[in-house]
Every structure is written in structure tokens, then in C-alpha cells.
C-alpha positions as CSV (number, residue, x, y, z in Angstrom):
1,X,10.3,-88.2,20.3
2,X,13.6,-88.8,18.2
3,X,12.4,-84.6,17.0
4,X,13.0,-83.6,20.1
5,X,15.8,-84.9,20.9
6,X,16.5,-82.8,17.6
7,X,16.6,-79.8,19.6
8,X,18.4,-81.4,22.4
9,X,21.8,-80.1,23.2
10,X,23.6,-83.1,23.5
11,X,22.5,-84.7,19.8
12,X,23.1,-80.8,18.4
13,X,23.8,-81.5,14.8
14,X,21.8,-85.1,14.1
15,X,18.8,-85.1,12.6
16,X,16.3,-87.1,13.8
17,X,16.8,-90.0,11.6
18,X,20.2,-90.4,12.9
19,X,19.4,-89.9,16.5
20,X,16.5,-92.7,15.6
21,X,19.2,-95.0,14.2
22,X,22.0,-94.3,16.7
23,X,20.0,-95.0,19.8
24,X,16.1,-96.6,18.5
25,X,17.4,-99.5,17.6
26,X,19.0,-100.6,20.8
27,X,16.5,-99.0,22.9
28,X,18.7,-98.5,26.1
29,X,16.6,-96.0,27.6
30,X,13.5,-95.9,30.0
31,X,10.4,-92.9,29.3
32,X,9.0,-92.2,32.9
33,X,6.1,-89.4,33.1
34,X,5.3,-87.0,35.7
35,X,2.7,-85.0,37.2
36,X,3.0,-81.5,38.6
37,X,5.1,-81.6,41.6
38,X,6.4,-85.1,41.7
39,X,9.6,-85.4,43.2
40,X,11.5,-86.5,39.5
41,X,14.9,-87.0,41.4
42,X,15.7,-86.6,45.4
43,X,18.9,-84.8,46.2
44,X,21.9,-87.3,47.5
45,X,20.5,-90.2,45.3
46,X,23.1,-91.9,43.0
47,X,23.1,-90.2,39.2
48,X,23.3,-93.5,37.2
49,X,21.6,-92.2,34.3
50,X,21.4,-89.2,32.0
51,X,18.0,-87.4,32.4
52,X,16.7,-85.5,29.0
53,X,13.4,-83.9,29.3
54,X,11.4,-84.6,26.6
55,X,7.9,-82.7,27.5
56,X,7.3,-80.1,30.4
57,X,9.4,-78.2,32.4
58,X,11.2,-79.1,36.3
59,X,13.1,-76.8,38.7
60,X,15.6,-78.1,41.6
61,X,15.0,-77.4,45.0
62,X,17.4,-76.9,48.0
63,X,16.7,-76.3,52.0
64,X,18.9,-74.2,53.8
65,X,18.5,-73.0,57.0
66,X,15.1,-74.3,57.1
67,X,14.3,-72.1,54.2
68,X,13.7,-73.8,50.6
69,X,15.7,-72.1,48.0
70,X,14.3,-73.0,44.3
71,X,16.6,-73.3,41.7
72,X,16.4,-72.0,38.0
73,X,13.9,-74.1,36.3
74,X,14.9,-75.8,32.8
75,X,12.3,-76.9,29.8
76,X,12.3,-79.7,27.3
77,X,14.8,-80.6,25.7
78,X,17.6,-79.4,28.1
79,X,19.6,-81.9,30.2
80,X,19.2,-82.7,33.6
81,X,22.3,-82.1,35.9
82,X,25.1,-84.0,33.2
83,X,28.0,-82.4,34.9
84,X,26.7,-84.9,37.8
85,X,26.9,-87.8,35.9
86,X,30.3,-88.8,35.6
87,X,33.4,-88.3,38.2
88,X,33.8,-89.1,42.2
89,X,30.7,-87.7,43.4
90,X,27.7,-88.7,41.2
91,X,24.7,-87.4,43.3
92,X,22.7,-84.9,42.9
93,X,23.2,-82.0,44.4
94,X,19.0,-80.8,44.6
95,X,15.3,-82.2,44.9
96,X,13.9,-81.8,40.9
97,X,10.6,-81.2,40.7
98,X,8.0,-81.4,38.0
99,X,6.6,-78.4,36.8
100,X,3.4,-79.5,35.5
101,X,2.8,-82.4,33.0
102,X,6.9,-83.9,32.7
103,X,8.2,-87.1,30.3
104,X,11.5,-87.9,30.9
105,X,14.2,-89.9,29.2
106,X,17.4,-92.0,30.8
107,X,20.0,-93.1,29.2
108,X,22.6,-95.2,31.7
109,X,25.5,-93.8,32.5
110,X,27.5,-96.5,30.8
111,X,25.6,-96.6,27.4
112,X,26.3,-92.3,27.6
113,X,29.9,-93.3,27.4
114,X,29.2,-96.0,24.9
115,X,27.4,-93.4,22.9
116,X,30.1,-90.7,22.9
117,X,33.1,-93.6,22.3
118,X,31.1,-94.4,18.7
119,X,30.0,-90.9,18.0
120,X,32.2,-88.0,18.3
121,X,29.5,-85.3,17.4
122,X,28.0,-86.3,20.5
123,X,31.0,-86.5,22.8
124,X,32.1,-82.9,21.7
125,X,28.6,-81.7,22.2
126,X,28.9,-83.2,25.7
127,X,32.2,-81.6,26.5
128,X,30.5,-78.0,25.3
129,X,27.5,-78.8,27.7
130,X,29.5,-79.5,30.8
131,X,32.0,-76.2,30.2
132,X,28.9,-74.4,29.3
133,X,27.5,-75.6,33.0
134,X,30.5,-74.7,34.7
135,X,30.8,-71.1,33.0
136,X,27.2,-70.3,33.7
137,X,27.9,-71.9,37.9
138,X,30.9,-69.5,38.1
139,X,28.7,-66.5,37.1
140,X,25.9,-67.8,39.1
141,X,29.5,-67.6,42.4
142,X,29.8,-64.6,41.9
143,X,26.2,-63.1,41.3
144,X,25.5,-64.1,44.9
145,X,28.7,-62.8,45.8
146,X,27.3,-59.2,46.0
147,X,26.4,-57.9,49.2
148,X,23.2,-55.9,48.5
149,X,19.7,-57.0,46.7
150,X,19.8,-54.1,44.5
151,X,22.7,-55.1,43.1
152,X,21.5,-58.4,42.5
153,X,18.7,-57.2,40.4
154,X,20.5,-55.5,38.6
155,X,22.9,-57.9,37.5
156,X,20.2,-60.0,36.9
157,X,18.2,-57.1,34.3
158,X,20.9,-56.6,32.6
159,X,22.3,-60.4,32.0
160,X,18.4,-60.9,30.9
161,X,17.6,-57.9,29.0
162,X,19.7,-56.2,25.6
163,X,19.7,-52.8,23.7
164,X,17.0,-54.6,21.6
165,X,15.0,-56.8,24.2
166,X,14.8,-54.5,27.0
167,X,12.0,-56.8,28.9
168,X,12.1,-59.4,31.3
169,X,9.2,-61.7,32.1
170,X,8.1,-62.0,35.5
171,X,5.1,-64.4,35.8
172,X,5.8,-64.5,39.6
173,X,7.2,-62.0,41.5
174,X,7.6,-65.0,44.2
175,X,9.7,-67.0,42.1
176,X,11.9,-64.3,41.6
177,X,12.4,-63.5,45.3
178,X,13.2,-66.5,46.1
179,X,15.8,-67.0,43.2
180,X,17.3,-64.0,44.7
181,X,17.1,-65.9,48.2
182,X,14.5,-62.8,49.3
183,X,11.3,-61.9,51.0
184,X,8.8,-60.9,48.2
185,X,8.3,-57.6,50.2
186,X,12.4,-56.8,50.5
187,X,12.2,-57.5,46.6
188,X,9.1,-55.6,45.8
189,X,10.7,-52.3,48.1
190,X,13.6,-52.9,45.5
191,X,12.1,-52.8,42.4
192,X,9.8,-49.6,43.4
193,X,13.2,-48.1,44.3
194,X,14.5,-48.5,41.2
195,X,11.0,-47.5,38.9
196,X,11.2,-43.8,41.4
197,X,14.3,-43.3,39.4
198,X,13.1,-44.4,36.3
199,X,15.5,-47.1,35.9
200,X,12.9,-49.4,35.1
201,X,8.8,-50.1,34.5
202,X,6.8,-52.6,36.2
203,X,4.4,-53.7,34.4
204,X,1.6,-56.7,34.7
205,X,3.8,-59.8,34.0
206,X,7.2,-58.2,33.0
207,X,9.6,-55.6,34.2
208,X,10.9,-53.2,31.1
209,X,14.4,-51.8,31.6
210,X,14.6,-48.3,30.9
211,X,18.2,-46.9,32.0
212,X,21.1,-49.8,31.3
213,X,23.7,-47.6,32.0
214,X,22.1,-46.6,35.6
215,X,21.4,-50.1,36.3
216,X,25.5,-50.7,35.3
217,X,26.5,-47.4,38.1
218,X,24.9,-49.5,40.9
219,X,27.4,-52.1,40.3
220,X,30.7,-49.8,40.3
């Protein structure tokens, strides 16, 4: 366990001895496992405690207008909603879901505090991960702010793709759609739109990004 919270964002620069140490030995945290599709956390429920994931993979989901709108989904050992955790409003703003097989570690809110009071490593990783949060929400604004789905795909090939990694997984071409708050058809009409002009190659589980600087002239 105390290995992967190794990885985990908020203990970046403790080894796992030290995170053993810092937090084993008062043991003021709970271990809670999931199954696929257990409802981890409902949306408007009181955030009292910092969720880490220590095996599996959840997404958040949102209804709106009768329509349920899934949220990125986030793998061991990222943190579960921390900006929520502290301030005025503590609730969560979505439904997290398990993804398969889940294990997932609280920590109270007040021991959090307690934690980054006696350790400063771990108050200024905290800080990182909440400015972090609120850079990646503000590009998340303004990606929906565009008015057309082609433009939203090709924000999003380019923000996922480089000059060296030009491919883009795609397990589910449903997934996507509904990231991009679209039908799977409208999507699909999209992406054959963009392959007639060779701006990019479907292939089985991926889409391959063949033209950056077209993809950049649908956004001008």
C-alpha cells in the first residue's frame, strides 16, 4: 500500500518508508473496496474525507437535462475531488463510479490538515494539486466554450497527441461522445470528415493524427 501511495501526488517526494511512518502508525484512515459500478460517492454528499485510490480506476457522472454526462475518469493513485475538500461548499459536485475492481483510501478532512501542519512537503504538494485542478477546470471552460464539435475534437487531438506521440487511444468511441456531450453518430460523421482530408487515421482502438497544423486552422 504505503508503495503506492509512492506514486501518489499528494506524498510526491516520500518514499514509502516515510509515508509508512508519517501516517501507519496512527492509522487514521479507513480502506473500502469496490466492485464495478458501485456508486463510490453520490453527488451533494458532504466531503469529510480525502479519497486516494489505491487500486482500479472510477469516473464521475452528472445528469443534465435528463441526459448523463460522464466525466474524465482518473486511475490509482490520483486523488479524488481534493479541491472539494476544504472551503464553504464541501460536496461533491458528481456521482463516482467504480470502474471495475476499486480500493479506496480516506483520510479525514481534519487529520489532512493535521498532516500538512507537521509536514510541509505534503502541504506544498497539496497546494500544487489544487492549482493544478483549477488550471486543468479553466481549460476544460473554455474547451466547451467552442461552438462546433469539430472544433472540439480538435482541441482535444491536439491537447492529447505531440510531434512525437501523434496517437490517441480510443477504446470506446462511446465514451468519447459523450465526453464531448455527443451522439456517437454526430461524432463518428466528425471524425470521417476529418480522415476525407487526411487530417487524421482511424484505426481499430486509436485515432493517429496526421495534419497538426490543419487540425490548429479549424480553430482560427
Amino acid at each position: 500500500m504505503y508503495a503506492i501511495l509512492a506514486q501518489c501526488p499528494l506524498f510526491r517526494g516520500l518514499t514509502a518508508e516515510q509515508i509508512r511512518e508519517t501516517i501507519g502508525e496512527r492509522g487514521e484512515f479507513s480502506l473500502t473496496e469496490y466492485k464495478d459500478k458501485d456508486c463510490i460517492a453520490h453527488r451533494d454528499t458532504a466531503y469529510s474525507g480525502l479519497m486516494i485510490i489505491l487500486k482500479g480506476r472510477v469516473h464521475g457522472e452528472m445528469v443534465s437535462g435528463g441526459k448523463t454526462i460522464v466525466v474524465d475518469p482518473i486511475e490509482a493513485p490520483q486523488l479524488i475531488a481534493p479541491a472539494f475538500l476544504f472551503g464553504g461548499y464541501n460536496k461533491l459536485p458528481i456521482d463516482v463510479i467504480a470502474d471495475g475492481d476499486v480500493t479506496i483510501m480516506t483520510l479525514h478532512r481534519g487529520y489532512i490538515f493535521e498532516l500538512m501542519q507537521a509536514n510541509v512537503l505534503i502541504m506544498s504538494n497539496f497546494i500544487d494539486i489544487i492549482s493544478n485542478r483549477a488550471n486543468v477546470w479553466s481549460k476544460k471552460i473554455f474547451f466547451l466554450s467552442f461552438r462546433s464539435l469539430k472544433e472540439k475534437v480538435a482541441t482535444y487531438l491536439l491537447e492529447h497527441t505531440s510531434e512525437e506521440s501523434g496517437s490517441v487511444p480510443v477504446p470506446d468511441i462511446r465514451e468519447i461522445a459523450e465526453y464531448f456531450d455527443a451522439t456517437r453518430s454526430a461524432l463518428q460523421t466528425v471524425l470521417m470528415e476529418l480522415e476525407k482530408k487526411h487530417l487524421i487515421r482511424s484505426e481499430a482502438s486509436s485515432i493517429a493524427v496526421l495534419n497538426r497544423k490543419g487540425l490548429r486552422d479549424i480553430l482560427k
